[in-house]
PQR file with spaces between the fields and no chain letter, atoms N, CA, C, O and H, PARSE charges and radii, in Angstrom:
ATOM       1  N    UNK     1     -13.856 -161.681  230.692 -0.4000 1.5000
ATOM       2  CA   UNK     1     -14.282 -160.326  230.965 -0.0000 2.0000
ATOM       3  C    UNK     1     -13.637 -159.365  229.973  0.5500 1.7000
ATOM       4  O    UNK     1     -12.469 -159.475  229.601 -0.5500 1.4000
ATOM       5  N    UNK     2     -14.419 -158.483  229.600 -0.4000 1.5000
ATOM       6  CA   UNK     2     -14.093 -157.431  228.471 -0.0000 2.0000
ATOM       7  C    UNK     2     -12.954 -156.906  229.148  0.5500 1.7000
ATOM       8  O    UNK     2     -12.646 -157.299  230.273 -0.5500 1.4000
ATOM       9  H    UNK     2     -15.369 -158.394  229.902  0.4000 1.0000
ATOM      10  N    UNK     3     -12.281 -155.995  228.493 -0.4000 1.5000
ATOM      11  CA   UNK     3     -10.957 -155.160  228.898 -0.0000 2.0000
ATOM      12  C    UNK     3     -11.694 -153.872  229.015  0.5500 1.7000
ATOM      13  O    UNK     3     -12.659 -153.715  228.267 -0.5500 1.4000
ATOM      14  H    UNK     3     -12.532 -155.676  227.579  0.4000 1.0000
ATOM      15  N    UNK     4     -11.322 -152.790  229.975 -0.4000 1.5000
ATOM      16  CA   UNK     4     -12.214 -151.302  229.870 -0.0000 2.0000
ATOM      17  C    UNK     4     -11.023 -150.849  228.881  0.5500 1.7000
ATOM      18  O    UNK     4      -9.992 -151.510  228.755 -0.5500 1.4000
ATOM      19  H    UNK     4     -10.538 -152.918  230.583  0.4000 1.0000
ATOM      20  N    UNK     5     -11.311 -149.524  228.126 -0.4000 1.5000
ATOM      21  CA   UNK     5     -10.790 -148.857  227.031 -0.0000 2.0000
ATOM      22  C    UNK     5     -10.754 -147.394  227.469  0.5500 1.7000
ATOM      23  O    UNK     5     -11.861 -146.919  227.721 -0.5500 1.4000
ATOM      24  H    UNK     5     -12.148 -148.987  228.229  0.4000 1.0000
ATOM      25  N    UNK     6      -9.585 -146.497  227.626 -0.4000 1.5000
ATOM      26  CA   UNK     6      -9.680 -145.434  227.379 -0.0000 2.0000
ATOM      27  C    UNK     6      -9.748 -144.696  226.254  0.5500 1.7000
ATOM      28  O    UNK     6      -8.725 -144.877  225.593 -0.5500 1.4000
ATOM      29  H    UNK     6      -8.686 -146.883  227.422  0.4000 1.0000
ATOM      30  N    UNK     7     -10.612 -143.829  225.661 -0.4000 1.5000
ATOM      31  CA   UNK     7     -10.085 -143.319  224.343 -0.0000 2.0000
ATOM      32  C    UNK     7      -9.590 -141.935  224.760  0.5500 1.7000
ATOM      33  O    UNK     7      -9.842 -141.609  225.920 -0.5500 1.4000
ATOM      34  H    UNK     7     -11.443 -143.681  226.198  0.4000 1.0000
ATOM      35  N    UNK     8      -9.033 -141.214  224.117 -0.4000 1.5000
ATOM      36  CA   UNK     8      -7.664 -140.398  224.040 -0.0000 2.0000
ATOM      37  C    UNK     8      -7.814 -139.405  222.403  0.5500 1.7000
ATOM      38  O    UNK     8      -7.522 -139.908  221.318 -0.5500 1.4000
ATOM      39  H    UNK     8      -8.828 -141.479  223.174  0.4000 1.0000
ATOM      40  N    UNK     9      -8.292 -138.039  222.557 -0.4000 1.5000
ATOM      41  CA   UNK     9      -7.848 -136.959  221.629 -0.0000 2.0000
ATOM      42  C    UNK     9      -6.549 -136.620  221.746  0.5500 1.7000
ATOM      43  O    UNK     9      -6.176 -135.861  222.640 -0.5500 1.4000
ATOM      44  H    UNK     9      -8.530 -137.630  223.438  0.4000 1.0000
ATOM      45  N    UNK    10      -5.819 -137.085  220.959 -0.4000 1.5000
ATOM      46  CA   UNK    10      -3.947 -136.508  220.605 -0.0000 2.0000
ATOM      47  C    UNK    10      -4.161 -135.294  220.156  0.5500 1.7000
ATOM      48  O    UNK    10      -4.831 -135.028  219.158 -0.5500 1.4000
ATOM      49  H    UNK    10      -6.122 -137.702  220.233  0.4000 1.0000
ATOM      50  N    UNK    11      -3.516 -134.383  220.986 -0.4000 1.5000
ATOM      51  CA   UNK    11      -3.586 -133.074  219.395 -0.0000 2.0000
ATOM      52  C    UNK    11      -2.102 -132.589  219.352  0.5500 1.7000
ATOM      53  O    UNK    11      -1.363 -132.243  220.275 -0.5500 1.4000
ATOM      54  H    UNK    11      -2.972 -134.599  221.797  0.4000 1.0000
ATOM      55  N    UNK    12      -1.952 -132.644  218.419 -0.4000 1.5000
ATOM      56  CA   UNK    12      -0.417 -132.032  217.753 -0.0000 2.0000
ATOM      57  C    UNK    12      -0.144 -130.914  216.842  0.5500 1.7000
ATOM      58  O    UNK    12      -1.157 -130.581  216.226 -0.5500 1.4000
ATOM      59  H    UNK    12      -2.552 -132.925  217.670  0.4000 1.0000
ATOM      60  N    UNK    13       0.756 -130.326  216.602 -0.4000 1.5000
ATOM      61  CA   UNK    13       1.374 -129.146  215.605 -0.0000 2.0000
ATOM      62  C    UNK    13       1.500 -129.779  214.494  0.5500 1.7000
ATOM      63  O    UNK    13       1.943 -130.870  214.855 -0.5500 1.4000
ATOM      64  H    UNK    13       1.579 -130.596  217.103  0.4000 1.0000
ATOM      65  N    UNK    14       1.367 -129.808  213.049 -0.4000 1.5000
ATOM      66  CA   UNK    14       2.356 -130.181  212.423 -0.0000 2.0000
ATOM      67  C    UNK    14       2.762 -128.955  211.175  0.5500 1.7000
ATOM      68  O    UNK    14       1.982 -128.225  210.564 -0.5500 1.4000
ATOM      69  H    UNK    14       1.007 -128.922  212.755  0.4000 1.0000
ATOM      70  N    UNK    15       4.274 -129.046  211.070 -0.4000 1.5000
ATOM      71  CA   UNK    15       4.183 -127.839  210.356 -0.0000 2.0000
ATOM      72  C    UNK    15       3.875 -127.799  208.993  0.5500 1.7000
ATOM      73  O    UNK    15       3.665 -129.010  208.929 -0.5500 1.4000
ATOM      74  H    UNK    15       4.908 -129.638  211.566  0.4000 1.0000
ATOM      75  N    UNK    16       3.657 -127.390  207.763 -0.4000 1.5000
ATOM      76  CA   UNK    16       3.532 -127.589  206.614 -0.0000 2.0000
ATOM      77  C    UNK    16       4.528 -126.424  206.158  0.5500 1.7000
ATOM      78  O    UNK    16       5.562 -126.111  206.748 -0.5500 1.4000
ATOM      79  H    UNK    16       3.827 -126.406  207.815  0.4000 1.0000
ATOM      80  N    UNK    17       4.019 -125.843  204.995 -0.4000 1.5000
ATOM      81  CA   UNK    17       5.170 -125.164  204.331 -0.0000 2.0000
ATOM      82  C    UNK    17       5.280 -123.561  205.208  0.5500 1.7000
ATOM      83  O    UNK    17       4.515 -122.792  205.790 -0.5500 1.4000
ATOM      84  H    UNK    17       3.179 -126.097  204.515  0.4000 1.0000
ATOM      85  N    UNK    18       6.733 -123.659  204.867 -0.4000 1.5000
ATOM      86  CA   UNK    18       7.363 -122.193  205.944 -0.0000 2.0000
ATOM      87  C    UNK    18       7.130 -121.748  207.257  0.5500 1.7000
ATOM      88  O    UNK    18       7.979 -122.168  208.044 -0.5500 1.4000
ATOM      89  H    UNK    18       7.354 -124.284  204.395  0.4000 1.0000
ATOM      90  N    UNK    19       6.223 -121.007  207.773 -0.4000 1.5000
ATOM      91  CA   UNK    19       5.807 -120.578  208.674 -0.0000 2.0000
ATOM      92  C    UNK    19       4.359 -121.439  208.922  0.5500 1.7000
ATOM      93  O    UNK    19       3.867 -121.411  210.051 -0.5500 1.4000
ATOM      94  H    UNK    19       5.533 -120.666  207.134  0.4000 1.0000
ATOM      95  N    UNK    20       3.834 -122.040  208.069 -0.4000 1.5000
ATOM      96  CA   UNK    20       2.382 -122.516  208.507 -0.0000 2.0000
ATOM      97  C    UNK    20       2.099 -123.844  209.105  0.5500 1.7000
ATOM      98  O    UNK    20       2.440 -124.758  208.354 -0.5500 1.4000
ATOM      99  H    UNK    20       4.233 -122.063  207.152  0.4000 1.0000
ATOM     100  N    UNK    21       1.572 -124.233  210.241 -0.4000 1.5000
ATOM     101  CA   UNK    21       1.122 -125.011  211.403 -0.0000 2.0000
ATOM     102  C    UNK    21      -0.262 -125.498  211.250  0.5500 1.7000
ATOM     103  O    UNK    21      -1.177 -124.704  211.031 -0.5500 1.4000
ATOM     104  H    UNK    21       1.295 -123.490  210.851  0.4000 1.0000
ATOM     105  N    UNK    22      -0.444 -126.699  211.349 -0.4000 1.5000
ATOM     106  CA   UNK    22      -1.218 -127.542  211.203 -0.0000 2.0000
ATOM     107  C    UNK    22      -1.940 -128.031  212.407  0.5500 1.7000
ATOM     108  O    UNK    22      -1.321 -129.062  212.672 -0.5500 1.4000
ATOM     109  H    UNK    22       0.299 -127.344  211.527  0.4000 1.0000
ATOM     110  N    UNK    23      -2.899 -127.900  213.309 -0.4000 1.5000
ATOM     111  CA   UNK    23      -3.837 -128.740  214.162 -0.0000 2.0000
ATOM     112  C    UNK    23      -4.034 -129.490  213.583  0.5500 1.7000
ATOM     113  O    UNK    23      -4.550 -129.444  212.467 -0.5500 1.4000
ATOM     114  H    UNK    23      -3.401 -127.063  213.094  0.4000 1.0000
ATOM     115  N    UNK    24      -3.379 -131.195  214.671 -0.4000 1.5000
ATOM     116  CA   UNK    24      -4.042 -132.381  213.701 -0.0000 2.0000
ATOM     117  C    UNK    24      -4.666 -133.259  215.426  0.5500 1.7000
ATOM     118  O    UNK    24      -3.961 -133.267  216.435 -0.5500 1.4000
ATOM     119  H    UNK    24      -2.959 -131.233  215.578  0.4000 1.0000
ATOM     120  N    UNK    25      -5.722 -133.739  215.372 -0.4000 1.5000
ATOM     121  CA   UNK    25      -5.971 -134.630  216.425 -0.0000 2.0000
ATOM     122  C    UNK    25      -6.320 -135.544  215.899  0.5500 1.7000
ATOM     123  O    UNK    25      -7.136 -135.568  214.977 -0.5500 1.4000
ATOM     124  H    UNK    25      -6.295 -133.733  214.552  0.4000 1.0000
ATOM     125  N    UNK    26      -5.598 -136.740  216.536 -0.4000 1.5000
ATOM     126  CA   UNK    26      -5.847 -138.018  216.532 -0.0000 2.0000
ATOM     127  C    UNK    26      -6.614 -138.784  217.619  0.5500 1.7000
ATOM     128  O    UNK    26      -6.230 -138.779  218.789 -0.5500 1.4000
ATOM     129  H    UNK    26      -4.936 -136.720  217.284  0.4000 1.0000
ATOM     130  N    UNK    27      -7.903 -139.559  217.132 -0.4000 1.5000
ATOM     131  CA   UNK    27      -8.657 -140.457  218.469 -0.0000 2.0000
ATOM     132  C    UNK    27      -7.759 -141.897  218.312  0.5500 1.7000
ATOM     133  O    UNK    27      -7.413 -142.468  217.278 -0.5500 1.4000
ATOM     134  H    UNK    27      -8.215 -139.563  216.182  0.4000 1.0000
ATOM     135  N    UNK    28      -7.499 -142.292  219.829 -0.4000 1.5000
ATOM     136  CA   UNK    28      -6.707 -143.900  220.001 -0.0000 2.0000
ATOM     137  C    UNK    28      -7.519 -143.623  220.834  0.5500 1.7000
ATOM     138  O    UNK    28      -8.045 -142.580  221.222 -0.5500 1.4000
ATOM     139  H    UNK    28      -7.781 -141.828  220.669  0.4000 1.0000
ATOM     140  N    UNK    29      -7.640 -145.598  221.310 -0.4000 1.5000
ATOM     141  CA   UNK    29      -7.955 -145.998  222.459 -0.0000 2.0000
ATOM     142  C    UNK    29      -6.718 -147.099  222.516  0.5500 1.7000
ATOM     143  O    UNK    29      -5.949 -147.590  221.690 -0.5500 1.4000
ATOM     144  H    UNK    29      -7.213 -146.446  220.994  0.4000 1.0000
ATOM     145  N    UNK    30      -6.952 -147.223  223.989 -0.4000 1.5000
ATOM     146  CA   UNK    30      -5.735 -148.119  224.817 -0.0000 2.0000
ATOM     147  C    UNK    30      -6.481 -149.077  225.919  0.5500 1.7000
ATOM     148  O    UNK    30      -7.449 -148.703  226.582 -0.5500 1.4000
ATOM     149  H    UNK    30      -7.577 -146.824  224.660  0.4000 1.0000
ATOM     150  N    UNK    31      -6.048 -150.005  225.983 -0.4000 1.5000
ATOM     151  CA   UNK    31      -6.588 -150.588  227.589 -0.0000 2.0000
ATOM     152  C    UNK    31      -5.891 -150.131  228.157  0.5500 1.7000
ATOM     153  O    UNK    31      -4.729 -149.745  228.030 -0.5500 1.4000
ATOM     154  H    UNK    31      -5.262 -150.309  225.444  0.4000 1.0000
ATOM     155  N    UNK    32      -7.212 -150.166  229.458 -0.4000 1.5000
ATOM     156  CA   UNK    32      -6.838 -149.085  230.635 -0.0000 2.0000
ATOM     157  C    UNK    32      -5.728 -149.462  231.680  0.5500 1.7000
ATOM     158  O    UNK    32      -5.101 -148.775  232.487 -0.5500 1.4000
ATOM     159  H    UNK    32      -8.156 -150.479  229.562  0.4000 1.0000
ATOM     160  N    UNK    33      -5.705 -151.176  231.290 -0.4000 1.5000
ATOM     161  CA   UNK    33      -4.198 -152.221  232.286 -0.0000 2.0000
ATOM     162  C    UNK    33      -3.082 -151.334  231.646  0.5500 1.7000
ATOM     163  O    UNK    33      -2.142 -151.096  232.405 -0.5500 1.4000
ATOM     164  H    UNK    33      -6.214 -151.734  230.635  0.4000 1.0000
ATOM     165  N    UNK    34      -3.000 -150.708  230.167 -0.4000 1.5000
ATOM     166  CA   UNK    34      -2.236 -150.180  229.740 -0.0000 2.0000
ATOM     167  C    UNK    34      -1.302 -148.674  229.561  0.5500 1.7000
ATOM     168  O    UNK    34      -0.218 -148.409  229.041 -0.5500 1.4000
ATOM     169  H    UNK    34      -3.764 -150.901  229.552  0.4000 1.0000
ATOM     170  N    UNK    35      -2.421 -147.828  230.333 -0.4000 1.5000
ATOM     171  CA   UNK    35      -2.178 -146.735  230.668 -0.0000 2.0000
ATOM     172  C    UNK    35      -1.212 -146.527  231.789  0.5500 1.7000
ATOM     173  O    UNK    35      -0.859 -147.517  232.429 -0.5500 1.4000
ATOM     174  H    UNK    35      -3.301 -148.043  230.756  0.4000 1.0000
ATOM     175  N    UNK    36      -0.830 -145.561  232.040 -0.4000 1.5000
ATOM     176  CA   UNK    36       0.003 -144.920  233.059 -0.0000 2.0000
ATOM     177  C    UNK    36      -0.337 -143.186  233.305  0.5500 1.7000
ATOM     178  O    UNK    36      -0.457 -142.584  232.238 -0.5500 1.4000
ATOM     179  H    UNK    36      -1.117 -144.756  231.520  0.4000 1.0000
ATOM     180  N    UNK    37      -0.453 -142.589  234.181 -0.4000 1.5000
ATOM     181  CA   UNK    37      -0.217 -141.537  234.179 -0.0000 2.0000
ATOM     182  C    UNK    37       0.712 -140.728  234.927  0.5500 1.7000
ATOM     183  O    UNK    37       0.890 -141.060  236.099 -0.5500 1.4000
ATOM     184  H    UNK    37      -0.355 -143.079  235.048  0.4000 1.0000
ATOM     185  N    UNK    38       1.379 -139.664  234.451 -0.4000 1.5000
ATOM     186  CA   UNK    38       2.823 -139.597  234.753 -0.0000 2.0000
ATOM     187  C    UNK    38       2.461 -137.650  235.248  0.5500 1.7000
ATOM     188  O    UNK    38       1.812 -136.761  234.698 -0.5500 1.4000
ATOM     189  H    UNK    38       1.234 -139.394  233.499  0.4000 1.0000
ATOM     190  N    UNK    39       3.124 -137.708  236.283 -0.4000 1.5000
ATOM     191  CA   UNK    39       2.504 -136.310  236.796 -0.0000 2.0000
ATOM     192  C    UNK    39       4.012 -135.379  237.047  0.5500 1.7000
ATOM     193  O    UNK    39       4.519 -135.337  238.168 -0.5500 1.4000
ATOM     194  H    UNK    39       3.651 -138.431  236.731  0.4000 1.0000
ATOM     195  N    UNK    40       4.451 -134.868  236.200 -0.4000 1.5000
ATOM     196  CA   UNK    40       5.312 -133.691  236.708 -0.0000 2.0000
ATOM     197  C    UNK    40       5.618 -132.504  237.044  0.5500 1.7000
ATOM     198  O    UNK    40       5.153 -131.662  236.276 -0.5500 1.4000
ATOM     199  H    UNK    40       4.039 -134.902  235.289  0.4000 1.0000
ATOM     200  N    UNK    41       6.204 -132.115  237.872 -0.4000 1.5000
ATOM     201  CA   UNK    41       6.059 -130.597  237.931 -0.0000 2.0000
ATOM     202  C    UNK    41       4.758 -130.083  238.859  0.5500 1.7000
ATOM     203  O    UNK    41       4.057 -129.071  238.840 -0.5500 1.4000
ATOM     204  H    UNK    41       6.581 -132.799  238.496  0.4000 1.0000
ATOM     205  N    UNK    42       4.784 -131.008  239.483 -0.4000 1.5000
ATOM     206  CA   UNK    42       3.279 -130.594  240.634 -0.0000 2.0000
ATOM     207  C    UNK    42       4.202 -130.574  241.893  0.5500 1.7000
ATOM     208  O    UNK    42       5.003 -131.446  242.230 -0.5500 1.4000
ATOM     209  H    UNK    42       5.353 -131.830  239.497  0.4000 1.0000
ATOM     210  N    UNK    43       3.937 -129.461  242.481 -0.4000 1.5000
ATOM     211  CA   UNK    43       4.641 -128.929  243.726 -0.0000 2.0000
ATOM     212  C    UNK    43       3.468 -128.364  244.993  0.5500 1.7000
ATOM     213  O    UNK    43       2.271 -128.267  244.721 -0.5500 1.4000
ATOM     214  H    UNK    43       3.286 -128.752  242.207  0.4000 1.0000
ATOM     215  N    UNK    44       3.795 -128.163  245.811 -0.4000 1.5000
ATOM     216  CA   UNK    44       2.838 -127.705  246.978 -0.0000 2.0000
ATOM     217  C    UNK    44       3.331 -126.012  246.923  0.5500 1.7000
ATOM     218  O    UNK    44       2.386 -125.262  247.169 -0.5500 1.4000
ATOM     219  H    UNK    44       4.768 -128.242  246.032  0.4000 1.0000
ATOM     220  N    UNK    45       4.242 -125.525  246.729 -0.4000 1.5000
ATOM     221  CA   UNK    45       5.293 -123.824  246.547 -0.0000 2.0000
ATOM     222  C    UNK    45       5.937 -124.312  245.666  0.5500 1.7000
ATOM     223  O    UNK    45       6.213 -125.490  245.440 -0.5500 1.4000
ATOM     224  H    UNK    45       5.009 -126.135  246.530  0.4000 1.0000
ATOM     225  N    UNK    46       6.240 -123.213  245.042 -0.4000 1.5000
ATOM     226  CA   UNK    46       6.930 -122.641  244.333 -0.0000 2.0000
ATOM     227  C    UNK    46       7.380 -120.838  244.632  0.5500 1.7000
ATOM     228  O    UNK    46       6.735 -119.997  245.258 -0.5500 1.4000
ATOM     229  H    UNK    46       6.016 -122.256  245.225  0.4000 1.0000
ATOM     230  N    UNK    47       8.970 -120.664  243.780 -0.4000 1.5000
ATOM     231  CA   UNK    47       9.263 -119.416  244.285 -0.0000 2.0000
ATOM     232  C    UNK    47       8.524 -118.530  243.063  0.5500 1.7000
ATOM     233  O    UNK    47       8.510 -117.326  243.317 -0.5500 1.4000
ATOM     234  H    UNK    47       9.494 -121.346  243.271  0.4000 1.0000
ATOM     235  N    UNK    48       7.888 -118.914  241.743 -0.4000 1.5000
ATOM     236  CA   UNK    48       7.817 -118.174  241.064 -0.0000 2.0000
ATOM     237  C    UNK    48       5.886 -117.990  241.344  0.5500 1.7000
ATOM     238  O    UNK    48       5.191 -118.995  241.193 -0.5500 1.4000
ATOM     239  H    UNK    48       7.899 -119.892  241.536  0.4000 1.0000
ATOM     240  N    UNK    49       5.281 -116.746  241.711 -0.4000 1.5000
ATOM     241  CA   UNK    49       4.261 -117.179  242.070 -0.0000 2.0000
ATOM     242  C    UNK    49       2.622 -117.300  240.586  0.5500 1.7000
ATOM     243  O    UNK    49       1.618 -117.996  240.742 -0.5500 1.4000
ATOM     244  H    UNK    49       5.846 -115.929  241.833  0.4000 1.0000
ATOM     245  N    UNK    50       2.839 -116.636  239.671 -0.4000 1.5000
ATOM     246  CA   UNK    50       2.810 -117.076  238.536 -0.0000 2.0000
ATOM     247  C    UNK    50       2.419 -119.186  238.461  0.5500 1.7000
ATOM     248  O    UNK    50       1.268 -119.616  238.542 -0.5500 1.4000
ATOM     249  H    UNK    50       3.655 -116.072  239.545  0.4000 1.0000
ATOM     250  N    UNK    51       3.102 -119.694  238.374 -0.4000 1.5000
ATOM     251  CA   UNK    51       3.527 -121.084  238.709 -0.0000 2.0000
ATOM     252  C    UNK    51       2.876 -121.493  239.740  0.5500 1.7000
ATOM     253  O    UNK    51       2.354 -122.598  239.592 -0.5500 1.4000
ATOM     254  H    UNK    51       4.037 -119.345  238.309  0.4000 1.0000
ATOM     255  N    UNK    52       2.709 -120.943  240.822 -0.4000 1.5000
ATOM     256  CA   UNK    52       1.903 -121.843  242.006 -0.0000 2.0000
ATOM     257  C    UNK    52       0.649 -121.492  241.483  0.5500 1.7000
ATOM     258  O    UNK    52      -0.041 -122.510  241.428 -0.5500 1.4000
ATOM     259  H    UNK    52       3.133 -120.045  240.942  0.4000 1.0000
ATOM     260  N    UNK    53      -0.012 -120.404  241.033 -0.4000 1.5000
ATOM     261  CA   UNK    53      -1.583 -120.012  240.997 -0.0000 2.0000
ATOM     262  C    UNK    53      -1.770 -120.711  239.563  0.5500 1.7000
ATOM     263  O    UNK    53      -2.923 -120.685  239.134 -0.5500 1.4000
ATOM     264  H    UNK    53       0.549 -119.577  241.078  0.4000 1.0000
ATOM     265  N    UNK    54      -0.921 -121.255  238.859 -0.4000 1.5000
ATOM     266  CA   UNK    54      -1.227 -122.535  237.524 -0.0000 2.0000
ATOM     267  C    UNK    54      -1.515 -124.168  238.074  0.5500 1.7000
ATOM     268  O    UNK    54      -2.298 -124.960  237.549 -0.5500 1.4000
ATOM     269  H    UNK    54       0.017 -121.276  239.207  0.4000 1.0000
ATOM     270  N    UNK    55      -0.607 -124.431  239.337 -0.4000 1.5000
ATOM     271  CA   UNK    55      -0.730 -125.403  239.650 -0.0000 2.0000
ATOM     272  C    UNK    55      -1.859 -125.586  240.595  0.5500 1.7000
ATOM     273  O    UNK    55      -2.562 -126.590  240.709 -0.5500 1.4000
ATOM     274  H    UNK    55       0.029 -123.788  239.764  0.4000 1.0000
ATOM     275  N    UNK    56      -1.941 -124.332  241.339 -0.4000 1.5000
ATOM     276  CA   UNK    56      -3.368 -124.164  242.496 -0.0000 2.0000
ATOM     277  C    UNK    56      -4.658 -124.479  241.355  0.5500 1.7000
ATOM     278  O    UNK    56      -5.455 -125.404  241.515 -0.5500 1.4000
ATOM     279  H    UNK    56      -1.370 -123.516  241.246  0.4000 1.0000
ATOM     280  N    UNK    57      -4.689 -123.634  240.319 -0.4000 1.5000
ATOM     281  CA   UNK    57      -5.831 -124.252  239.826 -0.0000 2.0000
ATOM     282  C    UNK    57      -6.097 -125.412  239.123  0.5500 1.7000
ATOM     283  O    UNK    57      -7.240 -125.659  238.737 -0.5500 1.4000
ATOM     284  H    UNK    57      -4.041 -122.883  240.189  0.4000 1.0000
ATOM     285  N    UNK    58      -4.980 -126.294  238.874 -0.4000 1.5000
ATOM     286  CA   UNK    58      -4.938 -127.401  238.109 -0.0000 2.0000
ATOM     287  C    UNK    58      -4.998 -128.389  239.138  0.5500 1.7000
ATOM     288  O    UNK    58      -5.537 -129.429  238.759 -0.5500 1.4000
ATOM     289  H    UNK    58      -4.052 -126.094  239.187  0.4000 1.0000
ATOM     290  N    UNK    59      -4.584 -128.382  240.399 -0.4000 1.5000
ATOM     291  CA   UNK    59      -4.733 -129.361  241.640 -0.0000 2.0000
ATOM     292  C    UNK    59      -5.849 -129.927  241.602  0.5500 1.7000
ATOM     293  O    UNK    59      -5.948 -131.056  241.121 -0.5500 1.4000
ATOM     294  H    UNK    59      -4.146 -127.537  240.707  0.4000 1.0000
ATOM     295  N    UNK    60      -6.768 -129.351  242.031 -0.4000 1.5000
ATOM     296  CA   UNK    60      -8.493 -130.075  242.326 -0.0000 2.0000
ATOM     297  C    UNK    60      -8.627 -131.084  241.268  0.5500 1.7000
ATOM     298  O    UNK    60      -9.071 -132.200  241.538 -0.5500 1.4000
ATOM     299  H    UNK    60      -6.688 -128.434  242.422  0.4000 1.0000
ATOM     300  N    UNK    61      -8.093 -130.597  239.489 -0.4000 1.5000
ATOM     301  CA   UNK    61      -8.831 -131.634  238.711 -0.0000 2.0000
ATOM     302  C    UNK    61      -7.652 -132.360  238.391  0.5500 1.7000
ATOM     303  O    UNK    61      -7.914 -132.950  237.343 -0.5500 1.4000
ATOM     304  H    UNK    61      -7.733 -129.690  239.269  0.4000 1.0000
ATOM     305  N    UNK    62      -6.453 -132.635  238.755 -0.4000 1.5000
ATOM     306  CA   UNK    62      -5.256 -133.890  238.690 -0.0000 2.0000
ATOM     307  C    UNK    62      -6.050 -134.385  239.615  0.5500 1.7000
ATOM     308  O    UNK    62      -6.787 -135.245  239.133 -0.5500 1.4000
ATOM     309  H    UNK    62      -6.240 -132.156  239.606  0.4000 1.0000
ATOM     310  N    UNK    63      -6.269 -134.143  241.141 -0.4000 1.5000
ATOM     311  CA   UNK    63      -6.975 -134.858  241.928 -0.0000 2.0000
ATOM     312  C    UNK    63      -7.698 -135.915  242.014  0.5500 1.7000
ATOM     313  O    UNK    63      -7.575 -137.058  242.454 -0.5500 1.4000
ATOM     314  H    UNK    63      -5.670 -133.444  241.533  0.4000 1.0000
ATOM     315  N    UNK    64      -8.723 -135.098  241.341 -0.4000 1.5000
ATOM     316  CA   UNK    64      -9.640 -135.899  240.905 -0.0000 2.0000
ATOM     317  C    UNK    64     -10.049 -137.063  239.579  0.5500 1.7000
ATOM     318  O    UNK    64     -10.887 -137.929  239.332 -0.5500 1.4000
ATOM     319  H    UNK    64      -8.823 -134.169  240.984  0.4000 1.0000
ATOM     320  N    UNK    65      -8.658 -136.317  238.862 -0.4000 1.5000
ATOM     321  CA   UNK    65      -8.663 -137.818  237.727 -0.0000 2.0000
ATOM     322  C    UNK    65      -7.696 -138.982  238.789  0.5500 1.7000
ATOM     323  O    UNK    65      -8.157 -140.056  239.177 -0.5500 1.4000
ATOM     324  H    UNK    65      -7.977 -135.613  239.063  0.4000 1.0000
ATOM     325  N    UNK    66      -6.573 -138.571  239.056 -0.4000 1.5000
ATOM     326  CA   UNK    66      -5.927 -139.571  239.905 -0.0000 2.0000
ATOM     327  C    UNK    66      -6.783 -140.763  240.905  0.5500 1.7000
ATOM     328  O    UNK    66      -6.571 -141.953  241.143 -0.5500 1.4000
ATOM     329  H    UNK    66      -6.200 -137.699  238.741  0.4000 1.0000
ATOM     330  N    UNK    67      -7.853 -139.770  241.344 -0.4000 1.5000
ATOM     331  CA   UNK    67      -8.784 -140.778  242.503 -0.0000 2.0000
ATOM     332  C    UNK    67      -9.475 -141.814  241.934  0.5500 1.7000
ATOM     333  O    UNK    67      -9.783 -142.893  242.441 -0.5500 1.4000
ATOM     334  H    UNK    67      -8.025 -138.804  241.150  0.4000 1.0000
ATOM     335  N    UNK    68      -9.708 -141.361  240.757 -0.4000 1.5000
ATOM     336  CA   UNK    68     -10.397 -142.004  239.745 -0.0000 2.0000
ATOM     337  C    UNK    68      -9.972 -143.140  239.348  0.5500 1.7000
ATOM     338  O    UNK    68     -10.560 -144.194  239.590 -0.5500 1.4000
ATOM     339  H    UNK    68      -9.458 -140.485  240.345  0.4000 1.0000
ATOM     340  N    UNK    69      -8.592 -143.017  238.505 -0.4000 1.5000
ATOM     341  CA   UNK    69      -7.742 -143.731  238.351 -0.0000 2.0000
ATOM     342  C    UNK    69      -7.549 -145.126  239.092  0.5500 1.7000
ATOM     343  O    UNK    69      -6.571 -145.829  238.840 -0.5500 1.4000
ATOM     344  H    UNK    69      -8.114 -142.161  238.308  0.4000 1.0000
């Protein structure tokens, strides 16, 4: 049986000369036995409320990749 494949846009900074910054994205794929996903900084409250209304709207779609998963 085939292996399933995630592929994956990297995007990174890189700097070049002095002050100037580079967008570079890279496509990989990985098998998917090989992945992990690592979730931090997800809370139900928080005191700063800023921070909860970032995570309130990011909830539904961690959710839903996780279920996936």
């Amino acid at each position: 049986m085939k292996e399933k494949v995630l592929t994956l846009n990297l995007k990174r900074r890189v700097k070049l000369a002095g002050d100037t910054w580079e967008e570079r994205i890279e496509k990989i794929t990985r098998e998917v036995s090989k992945v992990a996903i690592l979730l931090c900084d997800v809370w139900d409250n928080h005191w700063c409320g800023g921070a909860k209304r970032r995570v309130d709207m990011l909830a539904p779609e961690i959710n839903r990749v996780v279920s996936i998963a």
